[in-house]
N, C-alpha and C positions, 0 to 999 in steps of 0.2 A: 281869703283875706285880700283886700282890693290892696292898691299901691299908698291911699291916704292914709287908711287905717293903720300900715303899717310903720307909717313915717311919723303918725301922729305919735305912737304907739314906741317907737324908738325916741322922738325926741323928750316924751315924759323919761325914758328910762336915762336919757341922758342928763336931764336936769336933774333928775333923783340922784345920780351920780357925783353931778358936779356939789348938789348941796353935801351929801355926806360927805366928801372930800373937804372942802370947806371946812366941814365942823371938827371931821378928826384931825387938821392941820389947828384949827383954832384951842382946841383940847390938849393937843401936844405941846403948842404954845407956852398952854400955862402950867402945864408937869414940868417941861422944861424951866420956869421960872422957881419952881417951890423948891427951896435947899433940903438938902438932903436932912438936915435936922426935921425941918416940917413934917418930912415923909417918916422919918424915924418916929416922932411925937403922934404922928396920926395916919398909922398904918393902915387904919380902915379906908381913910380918904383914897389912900395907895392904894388899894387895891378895889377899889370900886369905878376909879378912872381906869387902871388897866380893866378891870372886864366891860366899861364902855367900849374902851379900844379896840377890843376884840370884837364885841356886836356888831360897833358900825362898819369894823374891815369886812366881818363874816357878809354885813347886807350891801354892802357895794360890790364885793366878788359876788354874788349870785346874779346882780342887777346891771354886771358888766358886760356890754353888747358886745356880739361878734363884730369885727370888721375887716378883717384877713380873707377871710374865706367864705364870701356873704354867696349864700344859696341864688344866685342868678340866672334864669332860662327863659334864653332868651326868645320873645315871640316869633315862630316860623311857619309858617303853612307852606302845606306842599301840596303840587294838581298833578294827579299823573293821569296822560289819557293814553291809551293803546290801538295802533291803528294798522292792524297784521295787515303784510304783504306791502306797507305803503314805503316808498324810500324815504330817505332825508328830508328831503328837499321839497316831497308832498307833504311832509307833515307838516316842516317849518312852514308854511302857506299855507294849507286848511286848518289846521290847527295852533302849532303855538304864536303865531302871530295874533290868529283871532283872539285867543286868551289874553294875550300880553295887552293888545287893545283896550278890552272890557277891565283887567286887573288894576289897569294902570290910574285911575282914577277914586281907587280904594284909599281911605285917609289915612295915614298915618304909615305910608310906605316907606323904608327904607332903603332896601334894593330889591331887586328881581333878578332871577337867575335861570338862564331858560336852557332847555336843550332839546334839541328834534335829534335824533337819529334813526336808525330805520322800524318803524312799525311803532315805534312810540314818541311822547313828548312828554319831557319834566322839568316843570316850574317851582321854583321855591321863592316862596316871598317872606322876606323878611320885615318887620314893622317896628316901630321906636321901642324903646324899652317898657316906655308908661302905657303903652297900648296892652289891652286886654285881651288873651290870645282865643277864649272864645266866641268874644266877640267879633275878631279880627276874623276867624274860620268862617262867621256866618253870613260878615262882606263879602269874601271869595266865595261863598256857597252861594249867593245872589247876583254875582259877579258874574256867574258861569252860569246859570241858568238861564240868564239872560241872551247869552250866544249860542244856547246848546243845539238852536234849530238850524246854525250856520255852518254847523262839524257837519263832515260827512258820516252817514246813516250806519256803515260799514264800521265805523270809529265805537269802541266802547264806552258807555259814558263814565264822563272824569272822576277821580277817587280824589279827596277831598280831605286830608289827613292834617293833623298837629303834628310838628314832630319838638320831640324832648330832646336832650343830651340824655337821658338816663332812661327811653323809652324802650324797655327790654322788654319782651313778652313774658305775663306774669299768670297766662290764664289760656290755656290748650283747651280745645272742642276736639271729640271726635266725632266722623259723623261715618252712617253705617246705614245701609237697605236692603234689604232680602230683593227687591223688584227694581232696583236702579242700581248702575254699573258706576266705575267711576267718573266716566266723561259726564255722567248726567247730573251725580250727585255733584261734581264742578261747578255743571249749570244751577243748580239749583241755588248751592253756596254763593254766587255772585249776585245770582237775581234777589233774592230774599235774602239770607244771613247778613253780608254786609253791613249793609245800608243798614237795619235794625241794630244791629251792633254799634255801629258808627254815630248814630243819634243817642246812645244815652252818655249821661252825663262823666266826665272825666276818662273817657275813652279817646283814646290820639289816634290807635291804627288799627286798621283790622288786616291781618295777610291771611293766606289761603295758602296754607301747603301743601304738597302732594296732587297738586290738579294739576287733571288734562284740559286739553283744549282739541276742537274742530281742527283738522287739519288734512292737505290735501298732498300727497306723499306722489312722481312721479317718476318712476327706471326709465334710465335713458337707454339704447339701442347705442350699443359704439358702432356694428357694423352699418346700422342705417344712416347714422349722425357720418361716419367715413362718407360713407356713398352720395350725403349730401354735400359735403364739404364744409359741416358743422361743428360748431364747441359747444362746452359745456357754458359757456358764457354766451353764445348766442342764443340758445334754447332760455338762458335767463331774462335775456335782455328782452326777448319776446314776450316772455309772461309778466313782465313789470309793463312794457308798455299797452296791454293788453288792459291791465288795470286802469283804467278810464271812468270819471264818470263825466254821462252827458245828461243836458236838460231835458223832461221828457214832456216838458209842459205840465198843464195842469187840466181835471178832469170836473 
């Protein structure tokens, strides 16, 4: 139900309110007016205005809007990209900048909230309250597609989720192969599942539990690291700056 419909839809139930109200103050009126002899003399009239009283309380309690604790969630999308091995400071610059860039011209923005830390970057954007949050998903889904050739290659591409206040997981897959382990079955869940998930209607998130990832595991030598006169922070500092990408032209 859009935002008119339901305004529309509240303000009938409002005016149906105010008239009953109206008419049981205008009805009380006039019982207050009739001497109690009247009401003695014609007991029937008495007791057919109390059971009006009673109807028209009964249909303005039923027709009485919430307003205390009005069902409100609020529109947010969120972009998480992942970009293993990269520091801070490469992601904030190949990545969440580019994004912030492209996002920042989506209508109806209210704030954006970024973070790069190491290997990843997460954006949440928030949008007015009249804004419609699927519609609002499928600017940032065109937002980013449009930069996606500007991320580095290494970078996975962006996850593209709704998020609820009340977005609990309400719906467990398991998935199982006799011929794939679990690194693969990971990959396979990222490449295809996802995405197919994440495109049907009224779905916010998809996570992935229990996955592995590619990864490259390296023992250090303390007697050879001694001999060189090395740390365990220089061997780091080598392999981050080793992480480079250069131009390679075009073919």
């Amino acid at each position: 139900m859009s935002t008119i419909d339901t305004t529309e839809k509240r303000e009938r139930g409002d005016a149906a309110l105010f008239d009953a109200a109206v008419l049981i103050a205008a009805m009380r009126a006039a019982f207050i007016k009739l001497s109690p002899r009247h009401l003695l003399r014609s007991p029937v009239m008495a007791v057919v205005m109390s059971l009006l009283l009673i109807v028209l309380g009964v249909m303005s309690f039923t027709r009485l809007t919430l307003r205390e604790l009005p069902a409100i969630d609020p529109p947010i999308v969120s972009v998480d990209v992942e970009y293993t091995g990269a520091s801070a400071a490469v992601v904030e610059s190949r990545i969440t900048q580019v994004l912030e860039d492209a996002l920042a011209g989506i209508e109806g923005i209210e704030t954006i909230e970024a973070r790069s830390r190491n290997g990843s970057s997460d954006i949440s954007i928030e949008f007015v309250q009249s804004r419609d949050v699927e519609a609002a998903a499928n600017d940032v889904r065109d937002a980013v597609s449009r930069v996606s050739d500007r991320m580095p290659d290494q970078a996975r591409p962006p996850e593209i989720s709704k998020v609820e206040a009340d977005a609990d997981p309400i719906l467990w897959l398991n998935m199982s192969s006799s011929t794939m382990d679990t690194l693969q079955l990971s990959d396979y869940a990222e490449r295809y599942v996802v995405d197919r998930f994440s495109s049907l209607d009224g779905v916010a998130q998809v996570r992935i539990g229990g996955r592995q990832r590619y990864a490259m595991r390296i023992w250090l030598d303390r007697d050879q690291l001694a001999a060189r006169a090395l740390t365990v922070a220089d061997v780091e500092t080598a392999l981050q700056n080793e992480n480079v990408e250069l131009p390679a032209g075009s073919i």
